[in-house]
C-alpha positions in Angstrom: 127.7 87.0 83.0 127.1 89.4 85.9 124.1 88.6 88.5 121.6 91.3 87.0 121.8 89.3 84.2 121.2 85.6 85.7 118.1 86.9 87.4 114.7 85.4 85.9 112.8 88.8 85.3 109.7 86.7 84.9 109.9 86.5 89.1 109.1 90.2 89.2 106.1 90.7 86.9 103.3 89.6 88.9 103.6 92.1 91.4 104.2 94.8 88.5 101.5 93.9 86.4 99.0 94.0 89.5 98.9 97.6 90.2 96.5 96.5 93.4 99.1 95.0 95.3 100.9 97.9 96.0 97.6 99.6 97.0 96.8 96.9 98.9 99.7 97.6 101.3 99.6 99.1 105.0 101.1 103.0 105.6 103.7 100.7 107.5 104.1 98.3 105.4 105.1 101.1 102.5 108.0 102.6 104.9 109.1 98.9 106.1 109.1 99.1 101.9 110.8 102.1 101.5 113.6 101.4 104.0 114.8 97.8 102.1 114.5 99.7 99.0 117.0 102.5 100.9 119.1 99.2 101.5 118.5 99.5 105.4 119.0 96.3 107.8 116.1 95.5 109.9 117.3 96.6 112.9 117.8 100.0 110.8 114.1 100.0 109.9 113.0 99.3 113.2 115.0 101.8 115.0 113.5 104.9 112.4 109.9 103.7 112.8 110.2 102.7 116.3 109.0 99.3 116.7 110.5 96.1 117.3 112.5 93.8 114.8 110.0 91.1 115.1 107.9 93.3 114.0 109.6 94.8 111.1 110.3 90.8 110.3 106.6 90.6 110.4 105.8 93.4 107.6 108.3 91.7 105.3 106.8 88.6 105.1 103.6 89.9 104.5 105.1 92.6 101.7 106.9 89.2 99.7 102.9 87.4 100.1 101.8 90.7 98.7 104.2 91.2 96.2 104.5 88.0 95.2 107.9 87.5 95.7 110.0 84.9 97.5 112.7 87.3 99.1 114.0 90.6 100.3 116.0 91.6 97.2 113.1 90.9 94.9 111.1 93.3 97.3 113.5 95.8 97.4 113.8 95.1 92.9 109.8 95.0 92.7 110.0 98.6 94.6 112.7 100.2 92.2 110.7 99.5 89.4 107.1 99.9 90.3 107.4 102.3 92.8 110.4 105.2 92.6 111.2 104.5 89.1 107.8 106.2 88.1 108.5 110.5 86.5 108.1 112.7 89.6 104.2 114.3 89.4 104.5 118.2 88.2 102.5 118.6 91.2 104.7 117.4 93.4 107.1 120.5 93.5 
């Protein structure tokens, strides 16, 4: 049984039913999102947006509260699936 597999998938459906928590997130906060969901460290994060660690450490905490999930994997999952998973807008091109 591989870890995917092990994984309670009832962890992630709070944040993916609520369609508001993602809304409810700061323009930082999304790229402090889209860089765990790139698998970037957060000294990697910090260095790109160019603020401090602490800082970074900061917007993750608050992004698992919002979320509604208890670490950074199920942050960077929650994003996967809610987030860049959705069909690219027509518009968009």
């Amino acid at each position: 049984m591989g870890i995917v597999t092990m994984i309670d998938a009832s962890a992630f459906r709070p944040a993916q039913r609520d369609p508001t928590a993602f809304a409810a997130l700061t323009p930082t906060q999304m790229k402090v999102l889209h860089g765990v969901h790139s698998g970037l460290l957060n000294k990697q994060i910090a260095f790109d947006l160019g603020i401090a660690e602490a800082t970074v450490k900061a917007h993750m905490t608050a992004l698992m509260r919002k979320l509604n999930v208890r670490n950074r994997t199920q942050v960077a999952m929650v994003a996967q699936a809610a987030l860049w998973s959705r069909p690219a807008d027509p518009g968009d091109a």
